[in-house]
N, CA, C and O of each residue as an XYZ file, in Angstrom:
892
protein
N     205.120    157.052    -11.653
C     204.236    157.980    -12.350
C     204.650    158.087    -13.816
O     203.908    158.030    -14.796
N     205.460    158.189    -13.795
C     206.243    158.680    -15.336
C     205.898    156.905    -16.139
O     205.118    156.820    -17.088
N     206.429    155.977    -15.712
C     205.930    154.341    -15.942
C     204.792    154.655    -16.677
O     204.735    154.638    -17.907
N     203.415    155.091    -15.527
C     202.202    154.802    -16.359
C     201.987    155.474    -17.330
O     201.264    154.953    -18.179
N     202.551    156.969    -17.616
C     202.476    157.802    -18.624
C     203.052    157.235    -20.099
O     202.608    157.224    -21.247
N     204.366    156.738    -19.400
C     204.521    155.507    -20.623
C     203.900    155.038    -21.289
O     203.624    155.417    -22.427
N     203.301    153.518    -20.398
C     201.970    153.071    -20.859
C     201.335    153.325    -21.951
O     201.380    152.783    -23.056
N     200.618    154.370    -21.469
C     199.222    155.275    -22.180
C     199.702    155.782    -23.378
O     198.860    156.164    -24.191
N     201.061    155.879    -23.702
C     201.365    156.799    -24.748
C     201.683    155.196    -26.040
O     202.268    154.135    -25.825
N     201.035    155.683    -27.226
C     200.814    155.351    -28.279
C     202.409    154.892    -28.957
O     203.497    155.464    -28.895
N     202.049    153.810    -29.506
C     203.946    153.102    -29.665
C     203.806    154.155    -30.888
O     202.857    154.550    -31.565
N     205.155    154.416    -30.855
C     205.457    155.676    -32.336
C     205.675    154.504    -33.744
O     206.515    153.620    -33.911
N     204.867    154.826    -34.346
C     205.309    153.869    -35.898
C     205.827    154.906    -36.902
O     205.371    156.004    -37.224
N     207.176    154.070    -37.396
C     207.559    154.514    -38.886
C     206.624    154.956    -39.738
O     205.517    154.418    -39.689
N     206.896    156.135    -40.793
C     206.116    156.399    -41.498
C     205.460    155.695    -42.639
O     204.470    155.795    -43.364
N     206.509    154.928    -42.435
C     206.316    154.075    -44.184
C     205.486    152.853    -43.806
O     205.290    152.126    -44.779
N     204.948    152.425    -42.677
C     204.549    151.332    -42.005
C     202.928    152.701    -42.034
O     201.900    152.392    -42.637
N     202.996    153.423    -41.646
C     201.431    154.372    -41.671
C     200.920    154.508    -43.006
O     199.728    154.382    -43.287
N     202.001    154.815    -43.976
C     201.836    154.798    -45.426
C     201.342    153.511    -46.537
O     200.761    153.494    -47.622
N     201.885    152.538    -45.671
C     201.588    150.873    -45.939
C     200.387    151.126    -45.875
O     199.808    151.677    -46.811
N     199.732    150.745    -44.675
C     198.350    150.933    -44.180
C     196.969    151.547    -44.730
O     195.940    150.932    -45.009
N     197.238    152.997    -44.815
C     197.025    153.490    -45.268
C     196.328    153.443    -46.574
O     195.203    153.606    -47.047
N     197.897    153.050    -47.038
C     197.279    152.636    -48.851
C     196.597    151.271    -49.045
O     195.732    151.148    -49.913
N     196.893    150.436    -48.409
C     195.860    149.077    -48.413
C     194.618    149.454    -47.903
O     193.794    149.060    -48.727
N     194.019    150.039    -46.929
C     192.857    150.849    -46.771
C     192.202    151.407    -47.506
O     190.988    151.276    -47.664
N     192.953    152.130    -48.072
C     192.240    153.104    -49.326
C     191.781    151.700    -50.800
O     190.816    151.497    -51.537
N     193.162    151.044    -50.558
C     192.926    149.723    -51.899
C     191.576    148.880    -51.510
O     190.706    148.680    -52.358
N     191.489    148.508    -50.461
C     189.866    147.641    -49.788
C     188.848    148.481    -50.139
O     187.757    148.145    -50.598
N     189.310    149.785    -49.867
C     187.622    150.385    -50.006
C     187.298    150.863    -51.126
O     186.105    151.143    -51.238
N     188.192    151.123    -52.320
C     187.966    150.969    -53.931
C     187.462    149.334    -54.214
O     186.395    149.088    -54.776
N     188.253    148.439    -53.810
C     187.864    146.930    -54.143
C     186.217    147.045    -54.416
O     185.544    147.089    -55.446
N     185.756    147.082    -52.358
C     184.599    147.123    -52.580
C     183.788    148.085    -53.256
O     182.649    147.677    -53.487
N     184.064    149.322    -53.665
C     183.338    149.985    -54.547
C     182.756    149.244    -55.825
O     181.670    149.283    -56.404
N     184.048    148.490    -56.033
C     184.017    147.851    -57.709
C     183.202    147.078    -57.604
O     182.435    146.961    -58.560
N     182.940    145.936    -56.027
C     182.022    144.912    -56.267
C     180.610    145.445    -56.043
O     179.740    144.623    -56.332
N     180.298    146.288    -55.725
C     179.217    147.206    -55.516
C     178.321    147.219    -56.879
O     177.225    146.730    -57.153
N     179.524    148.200    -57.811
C     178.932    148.482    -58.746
C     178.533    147.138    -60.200
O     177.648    146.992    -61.043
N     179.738    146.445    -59.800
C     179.180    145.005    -60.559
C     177.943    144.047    -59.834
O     177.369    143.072    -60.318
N     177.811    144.506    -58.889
C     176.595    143.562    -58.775
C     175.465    144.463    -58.922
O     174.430    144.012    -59.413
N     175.539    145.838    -58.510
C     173.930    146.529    -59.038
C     173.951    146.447    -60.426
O     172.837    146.268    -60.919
N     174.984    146.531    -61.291
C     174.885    146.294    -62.458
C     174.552    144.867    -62.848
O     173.376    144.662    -63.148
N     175.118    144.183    -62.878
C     174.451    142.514    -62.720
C     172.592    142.604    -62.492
O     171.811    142.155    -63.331
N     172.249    143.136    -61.458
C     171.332    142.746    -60.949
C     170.717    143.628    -61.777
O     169.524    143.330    -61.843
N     171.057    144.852    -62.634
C     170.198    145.370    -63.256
C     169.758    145.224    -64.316
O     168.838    145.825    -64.870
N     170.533    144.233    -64.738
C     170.563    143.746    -66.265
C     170.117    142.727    -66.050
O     170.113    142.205    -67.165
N     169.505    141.665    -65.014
C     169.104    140.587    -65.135
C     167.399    140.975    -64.898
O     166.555    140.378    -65.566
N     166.957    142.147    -63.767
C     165.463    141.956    -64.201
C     165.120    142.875    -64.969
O     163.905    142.957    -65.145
N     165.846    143.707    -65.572
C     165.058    144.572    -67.089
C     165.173    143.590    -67.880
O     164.325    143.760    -68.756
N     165.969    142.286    -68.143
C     165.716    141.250    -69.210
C     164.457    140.228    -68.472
O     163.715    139.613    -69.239
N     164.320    140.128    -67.379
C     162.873    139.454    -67.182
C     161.585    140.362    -67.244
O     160.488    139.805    -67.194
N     161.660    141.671    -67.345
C     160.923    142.456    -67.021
C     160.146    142.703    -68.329
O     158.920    142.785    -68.409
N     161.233    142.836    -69.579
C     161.090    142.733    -71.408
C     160.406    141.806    -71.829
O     159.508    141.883    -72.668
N     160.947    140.474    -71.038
C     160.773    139.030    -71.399
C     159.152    138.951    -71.170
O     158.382    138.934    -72.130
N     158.769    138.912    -70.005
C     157.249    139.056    -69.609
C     156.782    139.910    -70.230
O     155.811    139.485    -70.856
N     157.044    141.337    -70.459
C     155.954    142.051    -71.180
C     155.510    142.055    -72.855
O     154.551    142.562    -73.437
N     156.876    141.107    -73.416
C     156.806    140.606    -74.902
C     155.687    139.099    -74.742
O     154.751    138.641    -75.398
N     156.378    138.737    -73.569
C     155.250    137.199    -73.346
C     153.587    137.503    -73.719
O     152.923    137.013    -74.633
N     153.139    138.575    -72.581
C     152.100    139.420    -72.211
C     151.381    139.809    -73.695
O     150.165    139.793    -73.888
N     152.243    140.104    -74.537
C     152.183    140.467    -75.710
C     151.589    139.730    -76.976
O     150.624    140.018    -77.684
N     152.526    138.643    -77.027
C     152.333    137.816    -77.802
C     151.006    136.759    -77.135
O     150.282    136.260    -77.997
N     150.687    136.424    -75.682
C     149.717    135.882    -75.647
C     148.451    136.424    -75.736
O     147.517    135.622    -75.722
N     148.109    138.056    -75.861
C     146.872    138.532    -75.917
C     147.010    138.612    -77.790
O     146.002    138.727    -78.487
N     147.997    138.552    -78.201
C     147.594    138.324    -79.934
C     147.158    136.845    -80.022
O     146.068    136.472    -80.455
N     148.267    135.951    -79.500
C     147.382    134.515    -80.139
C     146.931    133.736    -79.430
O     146.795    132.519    -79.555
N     146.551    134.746    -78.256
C     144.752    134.241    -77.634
C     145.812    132.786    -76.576
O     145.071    131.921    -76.110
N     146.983    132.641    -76.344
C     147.443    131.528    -75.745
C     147.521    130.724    -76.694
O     147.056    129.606    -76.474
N     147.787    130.842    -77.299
C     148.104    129.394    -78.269
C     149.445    129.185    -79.231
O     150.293    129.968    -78.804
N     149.797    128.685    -79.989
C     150.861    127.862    -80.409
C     152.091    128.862    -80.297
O     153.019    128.701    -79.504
N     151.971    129.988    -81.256
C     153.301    130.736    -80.745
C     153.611    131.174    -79.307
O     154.734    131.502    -78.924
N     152.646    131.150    -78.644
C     152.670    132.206    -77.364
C     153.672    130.492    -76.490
O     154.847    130.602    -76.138
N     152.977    129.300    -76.339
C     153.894    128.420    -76.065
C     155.338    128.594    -76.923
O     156.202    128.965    -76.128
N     155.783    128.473    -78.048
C     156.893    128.415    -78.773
C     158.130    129.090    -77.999
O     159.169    128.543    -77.630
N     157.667    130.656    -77.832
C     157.866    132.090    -77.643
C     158.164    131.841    -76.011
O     159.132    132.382    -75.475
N     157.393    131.115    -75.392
C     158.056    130.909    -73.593
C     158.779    129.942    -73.358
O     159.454    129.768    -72.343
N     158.664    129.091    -74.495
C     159.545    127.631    -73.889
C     160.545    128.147    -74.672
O     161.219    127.120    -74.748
N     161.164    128.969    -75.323
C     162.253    129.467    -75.981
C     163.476    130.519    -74.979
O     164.698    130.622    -74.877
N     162.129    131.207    -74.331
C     162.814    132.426    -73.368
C     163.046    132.036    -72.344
O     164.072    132.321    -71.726
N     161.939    131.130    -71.844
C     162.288    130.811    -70.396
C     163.686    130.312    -70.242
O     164.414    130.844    -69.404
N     164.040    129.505    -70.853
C     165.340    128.444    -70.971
C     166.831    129.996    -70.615
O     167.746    130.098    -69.797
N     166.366    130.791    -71.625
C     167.275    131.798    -71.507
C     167.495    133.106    -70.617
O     168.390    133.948    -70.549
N     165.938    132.839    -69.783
C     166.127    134.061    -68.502
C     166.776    132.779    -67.670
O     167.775    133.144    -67.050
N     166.490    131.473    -67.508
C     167.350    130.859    -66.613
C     168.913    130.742    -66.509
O     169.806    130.825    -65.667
N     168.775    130.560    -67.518
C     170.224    130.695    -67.506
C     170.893    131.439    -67.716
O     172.050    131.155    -68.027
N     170.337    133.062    -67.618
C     171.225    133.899    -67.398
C     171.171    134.558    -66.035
O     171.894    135.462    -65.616
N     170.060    133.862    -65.350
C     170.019    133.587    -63.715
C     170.816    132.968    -62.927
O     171.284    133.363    -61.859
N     170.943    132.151    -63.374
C     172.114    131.221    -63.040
C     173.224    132.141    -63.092
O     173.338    132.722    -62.012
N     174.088    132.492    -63.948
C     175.094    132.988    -64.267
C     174.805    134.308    -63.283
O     175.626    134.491    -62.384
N     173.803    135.140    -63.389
C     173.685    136.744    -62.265
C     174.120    136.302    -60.928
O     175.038    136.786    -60.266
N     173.100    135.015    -60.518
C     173.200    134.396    -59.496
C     174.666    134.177    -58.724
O     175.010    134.604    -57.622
N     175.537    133.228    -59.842
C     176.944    133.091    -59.398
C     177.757    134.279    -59.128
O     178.142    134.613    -58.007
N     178.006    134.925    -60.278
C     178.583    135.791    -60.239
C     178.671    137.020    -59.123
O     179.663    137.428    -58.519
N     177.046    137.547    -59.047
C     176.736    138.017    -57.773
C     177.158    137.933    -56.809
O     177.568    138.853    -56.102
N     177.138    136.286    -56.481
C     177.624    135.611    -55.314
C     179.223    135.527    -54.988
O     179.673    135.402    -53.849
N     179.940    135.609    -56.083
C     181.340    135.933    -56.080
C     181.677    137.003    -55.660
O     182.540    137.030    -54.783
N     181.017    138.405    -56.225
C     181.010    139.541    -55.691
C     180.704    139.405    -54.088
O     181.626    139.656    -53.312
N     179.902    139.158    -53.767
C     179.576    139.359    -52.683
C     180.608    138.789    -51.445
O     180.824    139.397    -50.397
N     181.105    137.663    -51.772
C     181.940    136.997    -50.780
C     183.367    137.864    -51.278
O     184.309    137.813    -50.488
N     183.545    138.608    -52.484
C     184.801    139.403    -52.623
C     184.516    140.644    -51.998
O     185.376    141.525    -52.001
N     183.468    140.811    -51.488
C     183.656    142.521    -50.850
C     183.478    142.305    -49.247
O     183.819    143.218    -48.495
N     182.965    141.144    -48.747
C     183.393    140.361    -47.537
C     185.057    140.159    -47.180
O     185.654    140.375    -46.126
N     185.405    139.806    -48.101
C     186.763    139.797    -47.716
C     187.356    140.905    -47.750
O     188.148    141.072    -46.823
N     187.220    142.133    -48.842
C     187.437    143.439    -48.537
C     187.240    144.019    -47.323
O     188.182    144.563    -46.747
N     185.994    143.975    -46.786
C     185.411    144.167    -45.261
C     186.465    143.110    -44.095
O     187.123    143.580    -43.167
N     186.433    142.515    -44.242
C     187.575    141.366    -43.499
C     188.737    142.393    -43.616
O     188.785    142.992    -42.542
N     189.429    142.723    -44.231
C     190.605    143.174    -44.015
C     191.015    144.666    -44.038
O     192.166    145.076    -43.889
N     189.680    145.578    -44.289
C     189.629    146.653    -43.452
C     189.372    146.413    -42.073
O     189.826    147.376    -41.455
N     188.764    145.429    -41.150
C     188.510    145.358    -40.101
C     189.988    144.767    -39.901
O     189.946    144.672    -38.674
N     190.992    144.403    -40.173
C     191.939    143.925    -39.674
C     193.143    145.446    -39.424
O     193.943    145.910    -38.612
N     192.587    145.683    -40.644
C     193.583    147.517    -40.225
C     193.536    148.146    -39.604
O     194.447    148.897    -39.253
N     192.141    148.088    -39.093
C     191.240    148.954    -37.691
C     192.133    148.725    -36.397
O     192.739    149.520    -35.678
N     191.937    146.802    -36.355
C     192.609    146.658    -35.528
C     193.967    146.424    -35.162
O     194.255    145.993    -34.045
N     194.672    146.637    -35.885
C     196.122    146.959    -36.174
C     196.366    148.741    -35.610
O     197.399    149.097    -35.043
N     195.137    149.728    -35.927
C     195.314    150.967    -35.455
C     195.326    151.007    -33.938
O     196.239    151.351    -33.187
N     193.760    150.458    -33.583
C     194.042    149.995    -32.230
C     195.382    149.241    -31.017
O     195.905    149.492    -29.932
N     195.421    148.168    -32.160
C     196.792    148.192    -31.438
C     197.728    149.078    -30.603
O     198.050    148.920    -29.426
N     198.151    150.181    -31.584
C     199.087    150.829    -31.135
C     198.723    152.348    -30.744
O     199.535    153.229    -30.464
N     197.148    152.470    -30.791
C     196.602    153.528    -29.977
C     195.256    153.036    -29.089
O     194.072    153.311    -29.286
N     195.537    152.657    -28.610
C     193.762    151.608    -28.185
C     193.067    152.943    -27.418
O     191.836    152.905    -27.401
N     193.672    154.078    -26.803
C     193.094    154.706    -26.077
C     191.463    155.780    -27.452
O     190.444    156.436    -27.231
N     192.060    155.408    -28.436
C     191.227    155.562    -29.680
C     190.148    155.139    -30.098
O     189.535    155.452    -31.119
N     189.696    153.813    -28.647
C     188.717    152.933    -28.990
C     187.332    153.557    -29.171
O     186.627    153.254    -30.134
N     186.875    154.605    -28.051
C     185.622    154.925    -28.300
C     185.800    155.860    -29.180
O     184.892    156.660    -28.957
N     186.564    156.326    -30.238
C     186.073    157.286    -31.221
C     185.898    156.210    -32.123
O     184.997    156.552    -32.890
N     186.462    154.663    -32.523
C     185.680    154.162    -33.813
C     183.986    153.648    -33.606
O     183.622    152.888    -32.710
N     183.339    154.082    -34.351
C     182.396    153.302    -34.540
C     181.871    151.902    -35.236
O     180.691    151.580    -35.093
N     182.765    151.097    -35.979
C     182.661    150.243    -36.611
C     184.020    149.151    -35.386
O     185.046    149.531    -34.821
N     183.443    147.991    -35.422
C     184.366    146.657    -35.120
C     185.843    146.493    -35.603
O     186.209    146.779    -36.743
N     186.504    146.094    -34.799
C     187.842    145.767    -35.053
C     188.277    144.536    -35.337
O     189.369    144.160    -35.762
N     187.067    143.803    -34.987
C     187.281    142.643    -35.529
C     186.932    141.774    -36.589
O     185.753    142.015    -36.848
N     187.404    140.795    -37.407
C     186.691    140.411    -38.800
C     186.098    138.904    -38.663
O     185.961    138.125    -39.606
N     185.821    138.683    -37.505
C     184.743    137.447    -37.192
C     182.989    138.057    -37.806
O     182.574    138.301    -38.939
N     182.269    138.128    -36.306
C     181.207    138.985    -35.990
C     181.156    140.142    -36.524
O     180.107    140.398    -37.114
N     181.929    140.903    -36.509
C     182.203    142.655    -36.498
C     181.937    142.747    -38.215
O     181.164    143.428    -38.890
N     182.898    141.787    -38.536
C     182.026    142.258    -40.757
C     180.646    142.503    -40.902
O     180.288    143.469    -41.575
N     180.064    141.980    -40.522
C     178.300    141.843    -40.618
C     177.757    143.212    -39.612
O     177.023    144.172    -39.846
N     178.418    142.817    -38.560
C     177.899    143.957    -37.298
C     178.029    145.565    -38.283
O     177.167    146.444    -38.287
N     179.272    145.589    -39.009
C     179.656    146.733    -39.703
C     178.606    147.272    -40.777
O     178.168    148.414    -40.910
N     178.286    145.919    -41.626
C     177.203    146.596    -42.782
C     175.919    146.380    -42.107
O     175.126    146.086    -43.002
N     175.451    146.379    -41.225
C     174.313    146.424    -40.793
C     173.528    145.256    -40.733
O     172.316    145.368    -40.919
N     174.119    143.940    -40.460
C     173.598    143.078    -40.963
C     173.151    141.944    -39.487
O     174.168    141.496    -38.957
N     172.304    141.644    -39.063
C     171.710    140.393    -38.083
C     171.781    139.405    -38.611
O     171.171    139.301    -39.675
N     172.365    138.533    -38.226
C     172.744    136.970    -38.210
C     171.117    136.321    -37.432
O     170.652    136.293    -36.292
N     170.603    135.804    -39.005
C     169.634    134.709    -38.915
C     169.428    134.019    -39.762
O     169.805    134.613    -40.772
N     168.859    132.628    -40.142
C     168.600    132.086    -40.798
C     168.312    132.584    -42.416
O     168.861    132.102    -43.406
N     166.935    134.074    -42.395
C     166.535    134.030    -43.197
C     167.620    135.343    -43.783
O     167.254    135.999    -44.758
N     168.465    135.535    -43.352
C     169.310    136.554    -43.652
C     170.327    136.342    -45.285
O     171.103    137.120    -45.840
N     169.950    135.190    -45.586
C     170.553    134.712    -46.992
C     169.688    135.122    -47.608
O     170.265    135.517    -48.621
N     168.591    135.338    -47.740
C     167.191    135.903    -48.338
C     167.518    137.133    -48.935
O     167.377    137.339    -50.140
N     168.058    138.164    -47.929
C     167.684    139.407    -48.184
C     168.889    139.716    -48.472
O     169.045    140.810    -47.928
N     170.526    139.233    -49.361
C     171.299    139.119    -50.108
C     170.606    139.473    -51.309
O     169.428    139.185    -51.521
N     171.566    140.283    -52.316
C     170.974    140.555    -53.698
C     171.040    138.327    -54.288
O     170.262    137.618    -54.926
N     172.136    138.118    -53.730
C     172.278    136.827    -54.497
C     170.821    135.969    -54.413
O     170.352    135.314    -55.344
N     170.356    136.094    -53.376
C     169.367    135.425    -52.261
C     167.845    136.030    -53.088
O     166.820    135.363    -53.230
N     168.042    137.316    -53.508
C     167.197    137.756    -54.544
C     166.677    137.133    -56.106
O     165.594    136.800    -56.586
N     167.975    137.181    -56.543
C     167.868    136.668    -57.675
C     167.486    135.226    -57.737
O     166.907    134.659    -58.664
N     167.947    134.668    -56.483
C     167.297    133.351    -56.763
C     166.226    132.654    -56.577
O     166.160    131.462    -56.877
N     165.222    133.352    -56.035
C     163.923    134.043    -55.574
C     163.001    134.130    -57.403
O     162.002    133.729    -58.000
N     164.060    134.833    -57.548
C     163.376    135.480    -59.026
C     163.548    134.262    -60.497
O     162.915    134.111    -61.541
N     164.973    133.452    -59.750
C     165.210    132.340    -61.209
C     164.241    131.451    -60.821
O     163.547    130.834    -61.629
N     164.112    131.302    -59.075
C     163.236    129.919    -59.359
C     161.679    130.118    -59.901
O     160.885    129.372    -60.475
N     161.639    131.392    -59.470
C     159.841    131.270    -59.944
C     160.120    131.181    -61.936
O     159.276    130.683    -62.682
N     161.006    131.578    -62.264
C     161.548    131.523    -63.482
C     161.644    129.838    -63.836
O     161.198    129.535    -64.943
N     162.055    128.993    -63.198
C     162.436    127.722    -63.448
C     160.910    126.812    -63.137
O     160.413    125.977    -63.892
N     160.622    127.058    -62.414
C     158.928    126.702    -61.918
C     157.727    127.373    -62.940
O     156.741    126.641    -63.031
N     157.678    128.181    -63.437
C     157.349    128.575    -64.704
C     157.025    127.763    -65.926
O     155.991    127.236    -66.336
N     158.681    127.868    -66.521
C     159.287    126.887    -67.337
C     158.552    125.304    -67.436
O     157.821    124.610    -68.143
N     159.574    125.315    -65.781
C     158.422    123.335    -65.717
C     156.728    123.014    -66.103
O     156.311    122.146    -66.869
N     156.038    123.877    -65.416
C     154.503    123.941    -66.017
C     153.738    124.319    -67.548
O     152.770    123.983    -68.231
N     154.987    125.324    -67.551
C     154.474    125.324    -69.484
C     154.971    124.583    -70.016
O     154.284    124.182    -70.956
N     156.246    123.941    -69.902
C     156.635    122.454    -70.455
C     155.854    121.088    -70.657
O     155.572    120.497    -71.699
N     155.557    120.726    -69.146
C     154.426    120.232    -69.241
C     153.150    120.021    -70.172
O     152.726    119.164    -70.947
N     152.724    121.406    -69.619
C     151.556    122.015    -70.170
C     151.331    122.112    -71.890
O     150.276    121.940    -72.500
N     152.571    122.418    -72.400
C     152.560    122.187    -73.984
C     153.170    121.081    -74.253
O     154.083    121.549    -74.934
N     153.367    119.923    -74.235
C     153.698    118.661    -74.500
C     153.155    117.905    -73.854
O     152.952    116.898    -74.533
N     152.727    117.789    -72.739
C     151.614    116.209    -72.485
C     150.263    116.660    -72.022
O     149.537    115.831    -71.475
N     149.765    118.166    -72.222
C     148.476    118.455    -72.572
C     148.156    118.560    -70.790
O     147.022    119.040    -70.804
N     148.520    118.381    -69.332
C     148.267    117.961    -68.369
C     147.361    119.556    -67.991
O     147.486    120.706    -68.413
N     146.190    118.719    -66.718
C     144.949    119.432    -66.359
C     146.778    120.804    -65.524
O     147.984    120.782    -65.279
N     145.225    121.905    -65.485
C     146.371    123.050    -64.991
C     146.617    122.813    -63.133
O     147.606    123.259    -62.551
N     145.938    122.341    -62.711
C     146.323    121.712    -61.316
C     147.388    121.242    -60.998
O     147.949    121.547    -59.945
N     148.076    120.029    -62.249
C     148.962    119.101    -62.271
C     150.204    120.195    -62.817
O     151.267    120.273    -62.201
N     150.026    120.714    -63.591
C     151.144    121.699    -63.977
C     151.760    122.602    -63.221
O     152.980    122.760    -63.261
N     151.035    123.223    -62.523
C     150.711    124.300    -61.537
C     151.467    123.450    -60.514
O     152.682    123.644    -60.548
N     151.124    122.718    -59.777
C     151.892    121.831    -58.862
C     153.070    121.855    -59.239
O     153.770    122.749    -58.765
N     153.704    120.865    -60.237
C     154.935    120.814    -60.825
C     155.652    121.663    -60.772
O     156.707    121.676    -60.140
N     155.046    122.809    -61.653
C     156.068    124.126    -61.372
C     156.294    124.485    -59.755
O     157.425    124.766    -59.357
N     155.162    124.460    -58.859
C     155.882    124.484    -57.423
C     156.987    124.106    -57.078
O     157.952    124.770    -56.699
N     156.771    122.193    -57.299
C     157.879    121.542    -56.757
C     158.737    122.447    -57.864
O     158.386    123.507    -57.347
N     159.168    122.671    -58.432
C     160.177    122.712    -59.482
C     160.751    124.113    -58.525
O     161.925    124.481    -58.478
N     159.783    124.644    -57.923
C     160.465    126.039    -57.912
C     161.240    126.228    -56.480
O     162.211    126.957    -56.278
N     160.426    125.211    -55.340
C     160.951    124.876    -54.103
C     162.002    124.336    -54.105
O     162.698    124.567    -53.117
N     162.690    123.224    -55.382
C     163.336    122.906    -55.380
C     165.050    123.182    -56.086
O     166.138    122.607    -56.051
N     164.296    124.754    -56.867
C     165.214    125.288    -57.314
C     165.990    126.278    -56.073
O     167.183    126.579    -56.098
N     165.063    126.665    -55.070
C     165.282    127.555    -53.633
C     166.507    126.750    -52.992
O     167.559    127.369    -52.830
N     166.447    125.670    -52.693
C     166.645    124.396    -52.011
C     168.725    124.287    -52.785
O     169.845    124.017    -52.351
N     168.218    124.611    -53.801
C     170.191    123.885    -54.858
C     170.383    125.439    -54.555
O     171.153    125.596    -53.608
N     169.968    126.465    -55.017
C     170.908    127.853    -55.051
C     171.064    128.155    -53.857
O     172.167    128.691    -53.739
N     170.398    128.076    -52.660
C     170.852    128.489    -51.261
C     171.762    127.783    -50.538
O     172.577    128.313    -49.782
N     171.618    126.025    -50.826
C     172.926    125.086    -50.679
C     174.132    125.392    -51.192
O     175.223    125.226    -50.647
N     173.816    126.030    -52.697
C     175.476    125.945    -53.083
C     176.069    127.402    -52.242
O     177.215    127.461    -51.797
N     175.086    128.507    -52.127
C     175.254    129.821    -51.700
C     175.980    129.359    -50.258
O     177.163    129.617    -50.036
N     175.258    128.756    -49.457
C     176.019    128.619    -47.987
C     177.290    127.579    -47.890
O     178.057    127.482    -46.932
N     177.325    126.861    -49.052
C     178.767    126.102    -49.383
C     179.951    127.104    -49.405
O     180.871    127.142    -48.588
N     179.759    127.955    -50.547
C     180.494    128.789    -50.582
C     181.040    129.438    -49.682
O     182.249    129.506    -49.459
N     179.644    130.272    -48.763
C     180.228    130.650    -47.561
C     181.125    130.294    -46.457
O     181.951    130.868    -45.747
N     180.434    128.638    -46.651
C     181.564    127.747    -45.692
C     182.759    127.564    -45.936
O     183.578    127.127    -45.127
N     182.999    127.917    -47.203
C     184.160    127.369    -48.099
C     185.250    128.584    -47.511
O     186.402    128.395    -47.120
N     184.488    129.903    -47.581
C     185.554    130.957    -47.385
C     185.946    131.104    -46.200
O     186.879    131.881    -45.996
N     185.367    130.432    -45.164
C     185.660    130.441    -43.401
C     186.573    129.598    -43.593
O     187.656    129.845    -43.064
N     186.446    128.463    -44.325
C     187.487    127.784    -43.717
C     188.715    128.020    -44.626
O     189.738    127.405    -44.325
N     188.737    128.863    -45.735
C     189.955    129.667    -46.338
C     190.604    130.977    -46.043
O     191.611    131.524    -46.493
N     189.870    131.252    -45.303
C     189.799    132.754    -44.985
C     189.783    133.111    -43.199
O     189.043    133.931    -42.656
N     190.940    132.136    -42.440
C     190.326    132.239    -41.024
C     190.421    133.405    -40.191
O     191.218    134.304    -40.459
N     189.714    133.440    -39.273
C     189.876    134.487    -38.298
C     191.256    135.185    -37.779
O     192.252    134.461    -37.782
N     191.369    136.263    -37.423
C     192.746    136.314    -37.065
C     192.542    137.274    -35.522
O     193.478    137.173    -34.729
N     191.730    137.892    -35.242
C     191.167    138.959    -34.130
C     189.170    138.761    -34.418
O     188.371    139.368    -35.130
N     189.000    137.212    -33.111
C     187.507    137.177    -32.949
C     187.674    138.142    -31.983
O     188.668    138.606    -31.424
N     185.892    138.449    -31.864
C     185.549    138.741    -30.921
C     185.162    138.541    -29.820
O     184.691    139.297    -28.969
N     185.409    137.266    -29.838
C     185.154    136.087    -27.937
C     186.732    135.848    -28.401
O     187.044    135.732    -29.586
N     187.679    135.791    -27.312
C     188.949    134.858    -27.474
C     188.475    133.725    -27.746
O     187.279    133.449    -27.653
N     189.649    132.704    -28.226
C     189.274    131.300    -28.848
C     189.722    130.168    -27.711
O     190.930    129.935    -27.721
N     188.977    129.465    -26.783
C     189.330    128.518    -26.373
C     190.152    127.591    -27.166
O     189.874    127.125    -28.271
N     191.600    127.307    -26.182
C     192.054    126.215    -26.883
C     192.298    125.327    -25.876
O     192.728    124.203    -26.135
């Protein structure tokens, strides 16, 4: 009797080992604060500059009726909302896989608590583990189109119609082409801008699994 009471009772940890903890806990969940606020900031500064950009466009083409400056004036900007798409884009995307790993290793503290109180299990509500359980934690379903609805997955949504744009007024003011043919172009241009930012986006991702491995899945690991 006394045996199982054993058991059940919670291994006693040093204080300075609770204090460890503790403070790396508290350090993850400032981390991710920070990447939080750099990417709404990022992201906010990238469509109030497309948002300016179009309504100066808007501007200048109802003064000169579409014509010579109003081309000048887009093949000038466009070049420069892209590429500061690009750059939101990356960066974003850095953030994002840095507050993943923040999440990764609060879920590893969780289960380090568990450890040595497991009878604690049904009071957490969040996963103990940093496979499955990261995503399960922010609310997130594992599907295909789930790179989409990423701020990164956003913005690139927003550069390509930006880059597909670009291609048709390029076109369009230098080899004079019917608007069908332009219009097309910029499609492909823009499908194909979807196509490089979501490749390099899920590279990355792959990149950090296999830098970043599991340490507590949530299926044991056949070996």
């Amino acid at each position: 009797m006394e045996r199982q009471q054993d058991e059940q009772t919670p291994t006693e940890l040093p204080s300075s080992i609770i204090t460890m903890m503790t403070t790396e806990h508290y350090n993850l969940q400032s981390g991710r604060s920070m990447t939080v606020s750099d990417i709404n900031g990022r992201t906010a500064l990238f469509i109030g500059a497309v948002s300016s950009t179009l309504i100066a466009l808007a501007f200048i083409g109802n003064i000169s009726h579409l014509g010579t400056a109003f081309f000048v004036f887009s093949l000038v900007l466009f070049p420069s909302l892209v590429f500061m798409g690009l750059v939101s884009f990356e960066r974003v995307l850095q953030s994002e896989i840095e507050d993943i790993i923040y999440a990764r290793g609060m879920n590893r503290i969780r289960h380090f608590y568990l450890e040595h109180a497991p009878q604690m299990q049904p009071y957490f509500v969040l996963s103990a583990h940093d496979d499955q359980g990261v995503p399960y934690n922010l609310g997130v379903h594992q599907s295909w189109w789930q790179i989409f609805l990423t701020t990164a997955g956003m913005i690139t949504v927003i550069n390509s119609v930006l880059v597909g744009g670009f291609v048709g007024l390029l076109l369009s003011a230098l080899l004079s082409w019917p608007l069908l043919v332009c219009t097309s172009a910029g499609v492909v241009a823009f499908l194909l801008s979807i196509v490089l930012h979501q490749r390099h986006q899920w590279g990355q991702w792959k990149r950090l699994q296999r830098e970043l491995p599991t340490q507590f899945p949530s299926q044991p690991q056949l070996e």
